[in-house]
Structures are given as structure tokens and as C-alpha cells.
N, C-alpha and C positions, 0 to 999 in steps of 0.2 A: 138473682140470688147471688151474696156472693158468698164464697167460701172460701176458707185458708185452710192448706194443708202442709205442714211441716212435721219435724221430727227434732227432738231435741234430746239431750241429756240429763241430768239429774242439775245440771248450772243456770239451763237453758241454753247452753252452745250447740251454738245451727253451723256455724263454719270455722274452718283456721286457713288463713294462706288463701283465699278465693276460691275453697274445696270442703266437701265436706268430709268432718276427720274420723268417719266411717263407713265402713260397706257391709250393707246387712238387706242378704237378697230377702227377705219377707215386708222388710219397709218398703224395697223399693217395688216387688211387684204389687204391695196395698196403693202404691202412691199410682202406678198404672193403670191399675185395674179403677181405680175411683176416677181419674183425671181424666183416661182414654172418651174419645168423642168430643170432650168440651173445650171451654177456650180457658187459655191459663194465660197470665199475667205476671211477668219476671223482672225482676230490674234487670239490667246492661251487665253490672257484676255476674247476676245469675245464668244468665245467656252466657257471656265469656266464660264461667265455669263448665256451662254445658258444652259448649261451642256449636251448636245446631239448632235449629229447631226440631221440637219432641213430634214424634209423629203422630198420626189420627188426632190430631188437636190444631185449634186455632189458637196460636204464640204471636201473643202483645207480647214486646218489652219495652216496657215504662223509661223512660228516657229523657232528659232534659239539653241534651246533647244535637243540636239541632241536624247536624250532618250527619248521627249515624244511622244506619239501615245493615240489615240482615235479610240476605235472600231467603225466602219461606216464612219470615214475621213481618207484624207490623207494627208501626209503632206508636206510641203514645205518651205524652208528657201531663194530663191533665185526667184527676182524681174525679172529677164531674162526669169524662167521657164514660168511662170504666165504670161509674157510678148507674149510670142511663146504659148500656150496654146490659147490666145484671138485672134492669128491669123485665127482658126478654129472653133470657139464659140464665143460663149456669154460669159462674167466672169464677174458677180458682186462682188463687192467688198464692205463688209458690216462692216466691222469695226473691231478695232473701233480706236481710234485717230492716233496713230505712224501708221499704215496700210493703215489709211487715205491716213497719208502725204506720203507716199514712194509712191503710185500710184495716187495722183491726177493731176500730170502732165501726166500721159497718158490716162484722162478719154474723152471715144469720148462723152458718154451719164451719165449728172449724173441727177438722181430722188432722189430731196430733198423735205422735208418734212420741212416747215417752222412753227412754229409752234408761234403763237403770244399769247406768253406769255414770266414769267421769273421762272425759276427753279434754286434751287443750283446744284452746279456740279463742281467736277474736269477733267474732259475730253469735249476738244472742239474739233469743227471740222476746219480743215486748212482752212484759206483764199483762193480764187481762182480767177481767171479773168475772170468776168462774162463777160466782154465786148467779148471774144472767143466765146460765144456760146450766139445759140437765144433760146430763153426760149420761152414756154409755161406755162402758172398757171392757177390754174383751184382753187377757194376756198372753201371749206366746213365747216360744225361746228362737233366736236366730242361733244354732250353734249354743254356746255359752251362755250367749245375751240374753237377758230380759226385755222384753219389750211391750210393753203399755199400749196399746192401740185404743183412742180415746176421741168416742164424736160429741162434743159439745154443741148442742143445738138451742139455739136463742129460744129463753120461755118467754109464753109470746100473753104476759099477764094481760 
């Protein structure tokens, strides 16, 4: 299965600068608490933003960069493997923009994090056809924030 988990803004901005241009501990312990145990799949950008691999998980990051490697991931350049990998797991797919778009046409579950505000940012998240999937949302506040917490599950007509 695969699934996409992001958080965005009211623009759809996911980054500015190779960071995300907020910190709102209730996104990030949903983003734990769902991802922990599975394997997540990151582009090279997102890994450099994390600078680690995320613990109790299996970390691909997706790479076309022949030489590079991260101690504790591995790596992967081809949407096929990741493809056949989701047929026996779970594979979140965390970012961040181009890694978006190459798998949001095959996401059965995505956990988006809406976030009702506005931030600067040069990374957005892809458009999708919410009319495909029945959504659940549940709201909360982080401090001031509003935040949207929202599983879009592919109807499976």
C-alpha cells in the first residue's frame, strides 16, 4: 500500500529554503505516531533536510544521484521498485515536492496535515482528486494554529 503523509498550508507550501517553515509539535508527533514501524521513502532534498535517518523505520531515499549513500538508508532511483515493495507493506511516502508528484497517482491513503494559515515557501504539494477518496478530518489547535488533520482514503468503486 502506499501512502503519502504531508502537511501543508492554506497555498499548499510543504517547504522554504530545504526546511520546513513551521514547527507544530501535534503534526509532528501525528506524523510519528502513523509512520513509526514502516518504511518511508524521501527524496535526497528531504534526507539533507532531516540529516538522518528517522528511527523505528525503514528509510529509502529516492535518488537519481548514482554515488550517493547514507549510512542507516537505502537507496533507490526507480518508481517500479517502490511500486512492488508497497505490494507487501506499507510505504509512506514523505517528501518532499518532485517525490510527491512521481507517486501521488498511486497513493491508496494520504494523511494530510492542513494547516490554516499562510507561510513563505518555494515547495508545494501536487494538486490531487479529492473527489477519489472519502476523507475523514478531525481539527485541532497547535498553540494558536489550526490544524486540519485529514485521511483521504481511495474509494475503491
Amino acid at each position: 500500500m502506499i501512502c503519502i503523509i504531508a502537511a501543508y498550508d492554506k497555498n499548499r507550501v510543504i517547504g522554504m529554503d530545504g526546511a520546513l517553515p513551521w514547527s507544530l509539535k501535534k503534526d509532528m508527533e501525528r506524523f510519528k505516531n502513523i509512520t513509526f514501524g514502516h518504511t518511508v521513502v524521501m527524496g535526497r532534498k528531504t534526507y539533507d533536510s532531516i540529516g538522518h535517518p528517522l528511527k523505528n523505520r525503514r528509510n529509502i531515499v529516492f535518488s537519481r544521484n548514482r554515488l550517493f549513500s547514507a549510512e542507516g538508508c537505502e537507496k533507490c532511483n526507480n518508481v517500479d521498485d517502490i511500486l512492488n515493495l508497497a505490494k507487501n507493506e506499507t510505504v509512506f511516502i514523505i517528501g518532499g515536492e518532485s517525490i510527491y508528484r512521481l507517486f501521488i497517482e498511486y497513493a491508496d491513503i494520504l494523511y494530510i496535515t492542513e494547516i490554516d494559515a499562510l507561510f513563505s515557501g518555494d515547495r508545494f504539494f501536487p494538486e490531487f482528486n479529492k473527489s477519489a477518496y472519502l476523507c475523514d478530518e478531525k481539527t485541532v489547535t497547535d498553540g494558536s494554529t489550526v490544524l486540519h488533520f485529514k485521511t483521504y482514503r481511495k474509494n475503491k468503486r
